[in-house]
mmCIF file of the N, C-alpha and C atoms, coordinates in Angstrom:
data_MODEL
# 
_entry.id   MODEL 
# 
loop_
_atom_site.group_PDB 
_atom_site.id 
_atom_site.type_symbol 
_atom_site.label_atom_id 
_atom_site.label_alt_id 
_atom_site.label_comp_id 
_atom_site.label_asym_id 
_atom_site.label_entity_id 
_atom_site.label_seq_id 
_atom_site.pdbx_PDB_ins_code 
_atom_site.Cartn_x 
_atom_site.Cartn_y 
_atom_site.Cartn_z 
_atom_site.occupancy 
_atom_site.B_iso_or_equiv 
_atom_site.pdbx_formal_charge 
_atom_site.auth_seq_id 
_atom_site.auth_comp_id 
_atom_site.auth_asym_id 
_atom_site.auth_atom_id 
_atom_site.pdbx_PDB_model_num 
ATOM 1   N N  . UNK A 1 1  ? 92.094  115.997 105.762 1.00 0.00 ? 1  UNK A N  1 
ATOM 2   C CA . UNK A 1 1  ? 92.752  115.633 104.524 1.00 0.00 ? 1  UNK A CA 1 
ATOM 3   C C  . UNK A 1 1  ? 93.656  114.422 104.725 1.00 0.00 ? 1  UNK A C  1 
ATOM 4   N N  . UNK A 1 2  ? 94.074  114.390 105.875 1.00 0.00 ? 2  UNK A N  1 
ATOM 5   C CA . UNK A 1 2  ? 94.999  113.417 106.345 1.00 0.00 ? 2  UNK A CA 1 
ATOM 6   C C  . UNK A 1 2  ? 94.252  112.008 106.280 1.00 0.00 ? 2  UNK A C  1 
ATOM 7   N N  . UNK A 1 3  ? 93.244  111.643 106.604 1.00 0.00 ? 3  UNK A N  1 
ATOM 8   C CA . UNK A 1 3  ? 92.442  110.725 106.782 1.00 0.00 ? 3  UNK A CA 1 
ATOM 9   C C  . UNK A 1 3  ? 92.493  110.165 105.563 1.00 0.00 ? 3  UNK A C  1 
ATOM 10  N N  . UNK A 1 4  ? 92.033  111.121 104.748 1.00 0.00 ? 4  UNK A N  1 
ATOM 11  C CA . UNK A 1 4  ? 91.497  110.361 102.865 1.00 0.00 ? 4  UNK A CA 1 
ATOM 12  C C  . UNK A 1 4  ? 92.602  110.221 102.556 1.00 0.00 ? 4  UNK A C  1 
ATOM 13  N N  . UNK A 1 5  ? 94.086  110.701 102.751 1.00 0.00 ? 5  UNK A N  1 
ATOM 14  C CA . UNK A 1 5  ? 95.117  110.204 102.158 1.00 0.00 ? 5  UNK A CA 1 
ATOM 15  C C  . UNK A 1 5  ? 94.963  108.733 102.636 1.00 0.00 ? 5  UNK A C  1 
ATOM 16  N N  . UNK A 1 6  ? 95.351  108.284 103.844 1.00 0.00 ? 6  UNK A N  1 
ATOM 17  C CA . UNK A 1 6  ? 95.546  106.960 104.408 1.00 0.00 ? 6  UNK A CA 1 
ATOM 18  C C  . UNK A 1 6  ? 94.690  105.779 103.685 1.00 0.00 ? 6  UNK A C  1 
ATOM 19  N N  . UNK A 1 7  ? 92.923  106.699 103.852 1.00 0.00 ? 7  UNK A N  1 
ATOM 20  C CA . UNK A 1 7  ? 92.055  105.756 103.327 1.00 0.00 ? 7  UNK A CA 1 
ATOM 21  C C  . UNK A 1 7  ? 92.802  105.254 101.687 1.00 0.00 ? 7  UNK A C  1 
ATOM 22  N N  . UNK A 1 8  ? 93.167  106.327 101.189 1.00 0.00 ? 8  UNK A N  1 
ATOM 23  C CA . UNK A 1 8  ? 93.177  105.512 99.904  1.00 0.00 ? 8  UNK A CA 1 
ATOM 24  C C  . UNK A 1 8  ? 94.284  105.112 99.058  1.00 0.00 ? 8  UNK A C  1 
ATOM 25  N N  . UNK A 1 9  ? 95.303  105.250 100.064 1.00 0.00 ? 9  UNK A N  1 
ATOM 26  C CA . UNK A 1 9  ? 97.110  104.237 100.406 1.00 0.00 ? 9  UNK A CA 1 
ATOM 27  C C  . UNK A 1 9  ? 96.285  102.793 100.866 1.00 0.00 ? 9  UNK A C  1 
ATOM 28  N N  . UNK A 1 10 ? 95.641  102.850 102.124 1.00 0.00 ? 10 UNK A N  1 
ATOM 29  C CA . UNK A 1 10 ? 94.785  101.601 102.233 1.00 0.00 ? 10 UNK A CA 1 
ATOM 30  C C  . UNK A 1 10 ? 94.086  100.994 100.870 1.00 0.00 ? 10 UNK A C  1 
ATOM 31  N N  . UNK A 1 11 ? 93.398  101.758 100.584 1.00 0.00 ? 11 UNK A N  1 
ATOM 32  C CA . UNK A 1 11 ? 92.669  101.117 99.551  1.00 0.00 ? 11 UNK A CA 1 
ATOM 33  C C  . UNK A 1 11 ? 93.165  100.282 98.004  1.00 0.00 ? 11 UNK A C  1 
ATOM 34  N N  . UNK A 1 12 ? 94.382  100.931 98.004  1.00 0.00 ? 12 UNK A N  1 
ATOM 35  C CA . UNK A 1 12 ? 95.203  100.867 96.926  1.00 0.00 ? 12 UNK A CA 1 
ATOM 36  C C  . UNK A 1 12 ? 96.060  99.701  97.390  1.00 0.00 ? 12 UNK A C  1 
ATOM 37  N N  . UNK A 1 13 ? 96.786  99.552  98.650  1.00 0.00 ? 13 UNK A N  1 
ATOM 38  C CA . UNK A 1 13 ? 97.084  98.192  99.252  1.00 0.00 ? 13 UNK A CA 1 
ATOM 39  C C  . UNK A 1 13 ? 96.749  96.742  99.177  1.00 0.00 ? 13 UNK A C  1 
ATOM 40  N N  . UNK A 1 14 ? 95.244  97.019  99.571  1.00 0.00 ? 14 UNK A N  1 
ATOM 41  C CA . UNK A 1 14 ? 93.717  96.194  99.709  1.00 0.00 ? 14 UNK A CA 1 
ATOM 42  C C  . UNK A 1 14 ? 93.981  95.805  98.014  1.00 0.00 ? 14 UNK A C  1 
ATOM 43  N N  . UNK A 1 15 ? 93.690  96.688  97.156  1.00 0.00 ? 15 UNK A N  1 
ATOM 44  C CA . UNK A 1 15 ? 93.550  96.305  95.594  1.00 0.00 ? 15 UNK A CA 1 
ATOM 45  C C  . UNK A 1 15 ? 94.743  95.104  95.312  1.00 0.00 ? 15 UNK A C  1 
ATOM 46  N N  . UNK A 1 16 ? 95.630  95.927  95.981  1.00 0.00 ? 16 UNK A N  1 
ATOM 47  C CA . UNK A 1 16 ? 96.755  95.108  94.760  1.00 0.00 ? 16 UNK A CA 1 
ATOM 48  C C  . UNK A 1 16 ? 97.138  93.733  95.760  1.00 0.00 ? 16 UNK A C  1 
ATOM 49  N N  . UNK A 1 17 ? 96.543  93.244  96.939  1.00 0.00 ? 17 UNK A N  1 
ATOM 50  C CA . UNK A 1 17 ? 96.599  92.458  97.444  1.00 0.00 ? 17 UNK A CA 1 
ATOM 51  C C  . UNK A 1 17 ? 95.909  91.154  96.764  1.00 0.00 ? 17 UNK A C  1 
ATOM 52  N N  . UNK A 1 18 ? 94.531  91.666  96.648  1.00 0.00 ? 18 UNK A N  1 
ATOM 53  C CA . UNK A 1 18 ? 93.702  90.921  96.057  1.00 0.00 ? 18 UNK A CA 1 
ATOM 54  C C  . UNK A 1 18 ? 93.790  90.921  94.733  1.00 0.00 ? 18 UNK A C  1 
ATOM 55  N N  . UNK A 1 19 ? 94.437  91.745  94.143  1.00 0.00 ? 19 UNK A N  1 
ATOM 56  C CA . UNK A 1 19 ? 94.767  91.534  92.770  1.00 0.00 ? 19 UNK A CA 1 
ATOM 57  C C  . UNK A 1 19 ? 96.300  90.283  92.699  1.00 0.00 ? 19 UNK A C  1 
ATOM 58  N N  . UNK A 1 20 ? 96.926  90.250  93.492  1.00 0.00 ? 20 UNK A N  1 
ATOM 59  C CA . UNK A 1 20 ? 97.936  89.614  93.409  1.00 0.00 ? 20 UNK A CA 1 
ATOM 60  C C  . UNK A 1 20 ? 97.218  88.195  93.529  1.00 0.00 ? 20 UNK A C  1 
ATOM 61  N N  . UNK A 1 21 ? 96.203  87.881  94.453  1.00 0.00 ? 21 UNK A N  1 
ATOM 62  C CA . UNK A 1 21 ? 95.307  86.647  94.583  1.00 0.00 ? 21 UNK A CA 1 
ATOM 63  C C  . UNK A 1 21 ? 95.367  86.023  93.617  1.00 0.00 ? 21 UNK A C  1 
ATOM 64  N N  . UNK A 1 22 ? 95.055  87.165  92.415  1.00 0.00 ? 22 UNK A N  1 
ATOM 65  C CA . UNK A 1 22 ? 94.867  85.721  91.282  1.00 0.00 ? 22 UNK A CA 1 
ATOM 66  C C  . UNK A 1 22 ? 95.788  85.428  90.197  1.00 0.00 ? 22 UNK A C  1 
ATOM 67  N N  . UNK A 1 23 ? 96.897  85.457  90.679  1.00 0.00 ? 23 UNK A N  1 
ATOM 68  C CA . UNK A 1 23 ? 98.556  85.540  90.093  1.00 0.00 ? 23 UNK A CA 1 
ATOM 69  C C  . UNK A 1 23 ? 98.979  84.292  90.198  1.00 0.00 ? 23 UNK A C  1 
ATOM 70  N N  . UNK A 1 24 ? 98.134  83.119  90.170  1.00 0.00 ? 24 UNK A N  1 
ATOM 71  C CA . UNK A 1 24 ? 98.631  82.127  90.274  1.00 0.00 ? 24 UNK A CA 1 
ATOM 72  C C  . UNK A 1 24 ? 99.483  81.358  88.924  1.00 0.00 ? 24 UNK A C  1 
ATOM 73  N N  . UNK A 1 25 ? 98.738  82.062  87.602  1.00 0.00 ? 25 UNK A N  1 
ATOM 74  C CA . UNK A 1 25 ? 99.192  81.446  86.624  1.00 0.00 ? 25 UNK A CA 1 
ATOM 75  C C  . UNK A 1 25 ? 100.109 82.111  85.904  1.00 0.00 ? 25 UNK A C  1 
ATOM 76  N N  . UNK A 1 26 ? 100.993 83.454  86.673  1.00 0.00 ? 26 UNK A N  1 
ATOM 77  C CA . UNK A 1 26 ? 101.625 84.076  86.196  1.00 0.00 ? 26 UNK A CA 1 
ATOM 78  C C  . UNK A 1 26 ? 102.896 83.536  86.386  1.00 0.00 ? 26 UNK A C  1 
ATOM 79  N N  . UNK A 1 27 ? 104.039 83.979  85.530  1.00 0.00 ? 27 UNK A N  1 
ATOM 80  C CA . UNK A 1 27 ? 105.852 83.287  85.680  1.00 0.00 ? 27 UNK A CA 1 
ATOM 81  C C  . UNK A 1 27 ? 106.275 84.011  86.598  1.00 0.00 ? 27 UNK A C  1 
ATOM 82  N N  . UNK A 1 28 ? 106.885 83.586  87.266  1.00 0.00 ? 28 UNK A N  1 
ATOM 83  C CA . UNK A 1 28 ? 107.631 84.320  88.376  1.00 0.00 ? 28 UNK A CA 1 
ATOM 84  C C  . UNK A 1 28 ? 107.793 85.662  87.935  1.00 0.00 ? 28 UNK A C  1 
ATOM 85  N N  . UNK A 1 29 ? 108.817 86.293  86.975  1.00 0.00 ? 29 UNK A N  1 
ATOM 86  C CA . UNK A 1 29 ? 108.687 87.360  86.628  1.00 0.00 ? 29 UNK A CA 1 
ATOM 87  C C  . UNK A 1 29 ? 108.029 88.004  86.231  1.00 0.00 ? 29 UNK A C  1 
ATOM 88  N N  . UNK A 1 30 ? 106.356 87.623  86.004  1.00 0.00 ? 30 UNK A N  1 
ATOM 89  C CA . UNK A 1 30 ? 105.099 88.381  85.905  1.00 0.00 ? 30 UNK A CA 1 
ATOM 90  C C  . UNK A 1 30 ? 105.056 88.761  87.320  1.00 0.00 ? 30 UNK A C  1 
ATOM 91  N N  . UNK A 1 31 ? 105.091 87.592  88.444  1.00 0.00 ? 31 UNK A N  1 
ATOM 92  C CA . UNK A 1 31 ? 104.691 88.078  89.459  1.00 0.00 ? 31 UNK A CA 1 
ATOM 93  C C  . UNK A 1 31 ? 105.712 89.284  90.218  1.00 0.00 ? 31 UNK A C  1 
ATOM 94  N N  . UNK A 1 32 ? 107.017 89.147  89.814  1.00 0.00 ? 32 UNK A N  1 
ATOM 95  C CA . UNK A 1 32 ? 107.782 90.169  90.911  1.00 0.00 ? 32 UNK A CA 1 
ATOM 96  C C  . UNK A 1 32 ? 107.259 91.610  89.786  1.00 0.00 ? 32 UNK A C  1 
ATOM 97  N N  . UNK A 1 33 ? 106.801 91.470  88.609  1.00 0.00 ? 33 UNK A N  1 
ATOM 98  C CA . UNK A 1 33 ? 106.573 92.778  88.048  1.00 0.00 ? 33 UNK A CA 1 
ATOM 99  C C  . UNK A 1 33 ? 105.439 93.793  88.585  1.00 0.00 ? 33 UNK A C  1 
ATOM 100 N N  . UNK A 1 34 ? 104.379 92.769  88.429  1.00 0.00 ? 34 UNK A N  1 
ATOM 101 C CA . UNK A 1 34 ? 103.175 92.926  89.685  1.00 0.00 ? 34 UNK A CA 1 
ATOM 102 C C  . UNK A 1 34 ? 103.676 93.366  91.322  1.00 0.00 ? 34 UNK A C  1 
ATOM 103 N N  . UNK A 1 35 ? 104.243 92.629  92.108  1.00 0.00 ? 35 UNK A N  1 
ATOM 104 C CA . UNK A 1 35 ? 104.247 93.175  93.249  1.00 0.00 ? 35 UNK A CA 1 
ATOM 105 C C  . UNK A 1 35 ? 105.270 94.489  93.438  1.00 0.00 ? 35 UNK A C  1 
ATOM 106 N N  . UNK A 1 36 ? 106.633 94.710  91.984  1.00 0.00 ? 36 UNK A N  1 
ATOM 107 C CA . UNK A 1 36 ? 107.250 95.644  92.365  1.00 0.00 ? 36 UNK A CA 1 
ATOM 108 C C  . UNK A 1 36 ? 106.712 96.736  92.097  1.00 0.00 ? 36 UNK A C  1 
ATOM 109 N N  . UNK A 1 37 ? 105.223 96.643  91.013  1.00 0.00 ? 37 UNK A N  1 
ATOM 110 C CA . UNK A 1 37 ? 104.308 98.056  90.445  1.00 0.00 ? 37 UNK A CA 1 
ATOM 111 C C  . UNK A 1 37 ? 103.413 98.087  91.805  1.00 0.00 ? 37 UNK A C  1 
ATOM 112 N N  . UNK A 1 38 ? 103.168 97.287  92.763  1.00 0.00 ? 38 UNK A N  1 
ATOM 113 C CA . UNK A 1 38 ? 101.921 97.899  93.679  1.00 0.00 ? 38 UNK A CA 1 
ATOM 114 C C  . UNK A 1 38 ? 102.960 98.148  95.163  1.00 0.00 ? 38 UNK A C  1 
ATOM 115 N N  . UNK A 1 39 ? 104.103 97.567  95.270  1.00 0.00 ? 39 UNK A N  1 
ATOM 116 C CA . UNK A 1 39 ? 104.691 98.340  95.921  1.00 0.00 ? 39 UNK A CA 1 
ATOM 117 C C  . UNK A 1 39 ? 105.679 99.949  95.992  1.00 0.00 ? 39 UNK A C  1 
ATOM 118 N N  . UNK A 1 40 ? 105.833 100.091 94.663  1.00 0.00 ? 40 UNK A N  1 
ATOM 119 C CA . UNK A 1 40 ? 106.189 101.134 94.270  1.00 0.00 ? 40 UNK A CA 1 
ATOM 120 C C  . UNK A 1 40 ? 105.366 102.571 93.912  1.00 0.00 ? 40 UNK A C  1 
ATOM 121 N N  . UNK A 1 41 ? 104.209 101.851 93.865  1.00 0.00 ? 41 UNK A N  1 
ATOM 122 C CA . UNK A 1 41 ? 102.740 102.708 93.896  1.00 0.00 ? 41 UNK A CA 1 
ATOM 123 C C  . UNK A 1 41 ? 102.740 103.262 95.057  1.00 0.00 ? 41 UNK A C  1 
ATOM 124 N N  . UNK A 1 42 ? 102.879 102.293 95.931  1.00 0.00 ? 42 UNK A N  1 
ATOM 125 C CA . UNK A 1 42 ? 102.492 103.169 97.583  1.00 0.00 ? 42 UNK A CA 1 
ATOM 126 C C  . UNK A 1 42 ? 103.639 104.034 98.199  1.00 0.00 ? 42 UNK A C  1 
ATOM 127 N N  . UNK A 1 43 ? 104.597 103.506 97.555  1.00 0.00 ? 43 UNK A N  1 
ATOM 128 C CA . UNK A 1 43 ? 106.048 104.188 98.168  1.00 0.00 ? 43 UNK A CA 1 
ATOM 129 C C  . UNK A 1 43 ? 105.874 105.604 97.569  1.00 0.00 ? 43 UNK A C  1 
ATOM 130 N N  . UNK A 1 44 ? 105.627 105.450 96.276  1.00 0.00 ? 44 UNK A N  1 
ATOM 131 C CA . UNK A 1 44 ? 105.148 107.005 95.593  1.00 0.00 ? 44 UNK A CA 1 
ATOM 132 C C  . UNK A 1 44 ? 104.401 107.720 96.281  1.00 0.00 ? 44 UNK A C  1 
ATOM 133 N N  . UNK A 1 45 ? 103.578 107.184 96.488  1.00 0.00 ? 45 UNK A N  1 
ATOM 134 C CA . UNK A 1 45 ? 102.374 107.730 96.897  1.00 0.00 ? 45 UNK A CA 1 
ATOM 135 C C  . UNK A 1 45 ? 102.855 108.755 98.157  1.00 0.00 ? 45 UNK A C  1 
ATOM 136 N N  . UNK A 1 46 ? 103.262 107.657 99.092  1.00 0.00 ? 46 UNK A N  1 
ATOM 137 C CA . UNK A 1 46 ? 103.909 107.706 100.500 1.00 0.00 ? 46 UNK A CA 1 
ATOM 138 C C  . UNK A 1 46 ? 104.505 109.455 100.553 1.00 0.00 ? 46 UNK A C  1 
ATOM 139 N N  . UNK A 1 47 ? 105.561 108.658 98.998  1.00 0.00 ? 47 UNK A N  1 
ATOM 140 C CA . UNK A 1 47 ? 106.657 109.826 99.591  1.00 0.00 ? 47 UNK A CA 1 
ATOM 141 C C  . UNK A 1 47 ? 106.262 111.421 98.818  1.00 0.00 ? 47 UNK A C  1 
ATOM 142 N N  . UNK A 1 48 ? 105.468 111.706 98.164  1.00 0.00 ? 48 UNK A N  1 
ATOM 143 C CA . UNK A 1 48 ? 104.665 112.432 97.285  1.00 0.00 ? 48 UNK A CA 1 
ATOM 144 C C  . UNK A 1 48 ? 103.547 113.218 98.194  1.00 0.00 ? 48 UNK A C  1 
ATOM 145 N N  . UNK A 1 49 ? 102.785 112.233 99.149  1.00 0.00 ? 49 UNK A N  1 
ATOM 146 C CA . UNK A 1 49 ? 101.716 113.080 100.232 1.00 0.00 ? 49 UNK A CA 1 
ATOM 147 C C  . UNK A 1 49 ? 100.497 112.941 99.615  1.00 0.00 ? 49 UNK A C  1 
ATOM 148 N N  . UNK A 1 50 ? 100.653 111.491 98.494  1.00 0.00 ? 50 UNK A N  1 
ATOM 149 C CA . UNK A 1 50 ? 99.419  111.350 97.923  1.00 0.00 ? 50 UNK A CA 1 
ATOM 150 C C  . UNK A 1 50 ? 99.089  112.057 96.506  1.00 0.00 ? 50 UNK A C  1 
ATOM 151 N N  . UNK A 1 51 ? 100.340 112.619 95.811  1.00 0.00 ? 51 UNK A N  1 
ATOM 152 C CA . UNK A 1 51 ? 100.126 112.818 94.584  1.00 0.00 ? 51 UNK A CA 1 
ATOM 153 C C  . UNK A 1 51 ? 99.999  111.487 93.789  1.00 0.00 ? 51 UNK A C  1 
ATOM 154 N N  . UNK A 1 52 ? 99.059  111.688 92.426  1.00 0.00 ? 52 UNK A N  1 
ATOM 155 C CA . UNK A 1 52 ? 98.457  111.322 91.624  1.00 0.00 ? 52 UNK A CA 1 
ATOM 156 C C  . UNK A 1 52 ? 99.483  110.876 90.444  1.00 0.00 ? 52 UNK A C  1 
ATOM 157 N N  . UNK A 1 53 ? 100.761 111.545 90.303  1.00 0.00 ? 53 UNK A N  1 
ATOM 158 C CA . UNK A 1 53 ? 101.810 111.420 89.706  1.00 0.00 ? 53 UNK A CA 1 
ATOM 159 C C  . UNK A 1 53 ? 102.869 111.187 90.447  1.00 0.00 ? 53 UNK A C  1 
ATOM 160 N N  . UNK A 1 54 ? 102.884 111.039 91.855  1.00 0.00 ? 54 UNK A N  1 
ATOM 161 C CA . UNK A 1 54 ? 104.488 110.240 92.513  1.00 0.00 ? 54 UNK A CA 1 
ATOM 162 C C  . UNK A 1 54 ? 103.654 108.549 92.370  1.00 0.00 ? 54 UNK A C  1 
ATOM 163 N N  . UNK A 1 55 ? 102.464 108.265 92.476  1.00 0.00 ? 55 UNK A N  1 
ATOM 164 C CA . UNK A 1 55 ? 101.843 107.192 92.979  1.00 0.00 ? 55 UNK A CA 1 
ATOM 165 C C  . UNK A 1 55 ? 101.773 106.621 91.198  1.00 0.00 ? 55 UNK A C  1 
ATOM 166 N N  . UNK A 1 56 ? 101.783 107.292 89.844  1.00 0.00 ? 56 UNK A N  1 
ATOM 167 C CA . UNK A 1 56 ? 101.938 106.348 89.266  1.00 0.00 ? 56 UNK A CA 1 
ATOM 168 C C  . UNK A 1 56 ? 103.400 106.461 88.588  1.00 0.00 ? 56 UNK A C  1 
ATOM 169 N N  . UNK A 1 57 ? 104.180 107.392 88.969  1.00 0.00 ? 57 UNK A N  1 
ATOM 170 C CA . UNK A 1 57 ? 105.904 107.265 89.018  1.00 0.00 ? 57 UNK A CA 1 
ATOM 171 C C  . UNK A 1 57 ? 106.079 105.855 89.679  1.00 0.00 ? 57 UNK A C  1 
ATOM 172 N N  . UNK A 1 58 ? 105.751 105.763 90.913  1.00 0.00 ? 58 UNK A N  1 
ATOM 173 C CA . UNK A 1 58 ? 106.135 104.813 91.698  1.00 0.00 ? 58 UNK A CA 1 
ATOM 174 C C  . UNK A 1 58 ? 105.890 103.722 91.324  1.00 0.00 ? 58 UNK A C  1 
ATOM 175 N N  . UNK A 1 59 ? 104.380 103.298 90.782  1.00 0.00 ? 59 UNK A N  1 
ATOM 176 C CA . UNK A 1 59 ? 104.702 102.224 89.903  1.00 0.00 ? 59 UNK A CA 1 
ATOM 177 C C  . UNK A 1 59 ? 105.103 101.964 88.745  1.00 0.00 ? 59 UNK A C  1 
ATOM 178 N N  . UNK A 1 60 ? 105.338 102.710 88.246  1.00 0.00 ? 60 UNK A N  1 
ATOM 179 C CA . UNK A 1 60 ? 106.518 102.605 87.092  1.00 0.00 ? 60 UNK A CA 1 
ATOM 180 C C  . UNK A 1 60 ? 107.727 101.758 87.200  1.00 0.00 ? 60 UNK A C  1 
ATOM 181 N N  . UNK A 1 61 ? 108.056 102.960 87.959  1.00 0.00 ? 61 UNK A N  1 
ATOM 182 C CA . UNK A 1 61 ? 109.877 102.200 88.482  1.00 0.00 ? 61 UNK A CA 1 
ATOM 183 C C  . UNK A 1 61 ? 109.401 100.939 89.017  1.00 0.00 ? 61 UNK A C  1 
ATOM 184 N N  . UNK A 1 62 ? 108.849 100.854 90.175  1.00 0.00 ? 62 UNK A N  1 
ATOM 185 C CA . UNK A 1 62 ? 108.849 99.303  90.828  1.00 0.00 ? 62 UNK A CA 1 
ATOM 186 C C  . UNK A 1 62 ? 108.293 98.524  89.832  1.00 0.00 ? 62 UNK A C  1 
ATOM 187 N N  . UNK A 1 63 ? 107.740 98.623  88.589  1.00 0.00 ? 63 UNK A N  1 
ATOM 188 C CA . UNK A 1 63 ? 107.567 97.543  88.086  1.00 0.00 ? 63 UNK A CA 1 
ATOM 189 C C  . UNK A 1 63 ? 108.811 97.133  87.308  1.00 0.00 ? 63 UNK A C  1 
ATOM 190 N N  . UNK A 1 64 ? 109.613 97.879  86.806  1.00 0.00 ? 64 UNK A N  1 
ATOM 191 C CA . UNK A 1 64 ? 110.614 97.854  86.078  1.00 0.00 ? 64 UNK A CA 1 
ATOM 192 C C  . UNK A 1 64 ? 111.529 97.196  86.859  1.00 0.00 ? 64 UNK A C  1 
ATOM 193 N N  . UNK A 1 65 ? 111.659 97.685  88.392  1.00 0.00 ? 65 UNK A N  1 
ATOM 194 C CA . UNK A 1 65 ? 112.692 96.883  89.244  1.00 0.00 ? 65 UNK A CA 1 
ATOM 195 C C  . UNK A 1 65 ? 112.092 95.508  89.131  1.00 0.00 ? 65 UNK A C  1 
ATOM 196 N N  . UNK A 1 66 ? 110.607 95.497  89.267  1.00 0.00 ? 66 UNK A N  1 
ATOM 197 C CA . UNK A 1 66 ? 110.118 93.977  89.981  1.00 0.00 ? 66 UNK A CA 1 
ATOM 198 C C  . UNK A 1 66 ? 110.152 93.327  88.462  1.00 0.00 ? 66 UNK A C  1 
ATOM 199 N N  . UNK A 1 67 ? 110.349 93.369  87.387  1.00 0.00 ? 67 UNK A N  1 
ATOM 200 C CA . UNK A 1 67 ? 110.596 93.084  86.294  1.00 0.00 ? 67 UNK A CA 1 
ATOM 201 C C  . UNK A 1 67 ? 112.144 92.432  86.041  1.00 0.00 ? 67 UNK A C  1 
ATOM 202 N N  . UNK A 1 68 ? 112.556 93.443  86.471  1.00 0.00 ? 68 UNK A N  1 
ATOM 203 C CA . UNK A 1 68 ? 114.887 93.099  86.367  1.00 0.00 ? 68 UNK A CA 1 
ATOM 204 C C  . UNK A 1 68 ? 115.092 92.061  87.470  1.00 0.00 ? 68 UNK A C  1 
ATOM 205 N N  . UNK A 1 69 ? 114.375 92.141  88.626  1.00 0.00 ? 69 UNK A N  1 
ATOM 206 C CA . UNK A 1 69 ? 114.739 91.317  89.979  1.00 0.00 ? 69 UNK A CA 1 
ATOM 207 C C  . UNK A 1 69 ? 113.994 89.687  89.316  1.00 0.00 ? 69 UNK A C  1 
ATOM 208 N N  . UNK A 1 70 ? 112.882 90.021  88.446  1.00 0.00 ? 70 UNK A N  1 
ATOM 209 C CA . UNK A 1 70 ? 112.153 88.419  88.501  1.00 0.00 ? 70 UNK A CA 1 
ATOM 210 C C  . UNK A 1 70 ? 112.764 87.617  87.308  1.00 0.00 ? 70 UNK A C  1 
ATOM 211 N N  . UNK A 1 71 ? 113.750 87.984  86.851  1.00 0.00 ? 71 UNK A N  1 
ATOM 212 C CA . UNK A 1 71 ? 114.811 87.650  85.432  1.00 0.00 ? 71 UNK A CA 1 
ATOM 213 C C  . UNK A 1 71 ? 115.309 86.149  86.008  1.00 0.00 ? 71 UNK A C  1 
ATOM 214 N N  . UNK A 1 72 ? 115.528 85.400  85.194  1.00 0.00 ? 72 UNK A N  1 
ATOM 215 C CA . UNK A 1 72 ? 116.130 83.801  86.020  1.00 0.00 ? 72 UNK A CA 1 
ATOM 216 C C  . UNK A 1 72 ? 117.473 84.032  85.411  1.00 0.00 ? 72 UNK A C  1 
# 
C-alpha cells in the first residue's frame, strides 16, 4: 500500500510540474496561485497518508496562500 501511495504523490508532483511548464503567460499571481495549489496538494496528501480529501484540502489552502503571497 505504501508503494501506490508514493507512486501517486509522485505522480501528482510530475503533473503539476509540467503543468506549471506552460505558465508562461500567466501574472505572477496566477503563477504563485498555481504553485501554492500543487504544493499544498502534496503537503495534504503527505500529511493525510494519501487521503483524497487532505490532498484536495491542501490545495485549497495553498492556493489561497499562493494567491495572498502573489498580491504586488
Amino acid at each position: 500500500m505504501k508503494t501506490m501511495q508514493k507512486l501517486a504523490v509522485n505522480t501528482i508532483v510530475v503533473a503539476a510540474f509540467l503543468t506549471l511548464a506552460g505558465c508562461s503567460g500567466m501574472s505572477r499571481q496566477d503563477k504563485s496561485t498555481a504553485i501554492g495549489a500543487g504544493v499544498g496538494a502534496v503537503g495534504g496528501s503527505v500529511l493525510t497518508g494519501g487521503s483524497a480529501v487532505g490532498t484536495v484540502g491542501g490545495a485549497a489552502v495553498g492556493g489561497v496562500i499562493g494567491h495572498e503571497v502573489g498580491k504586488k
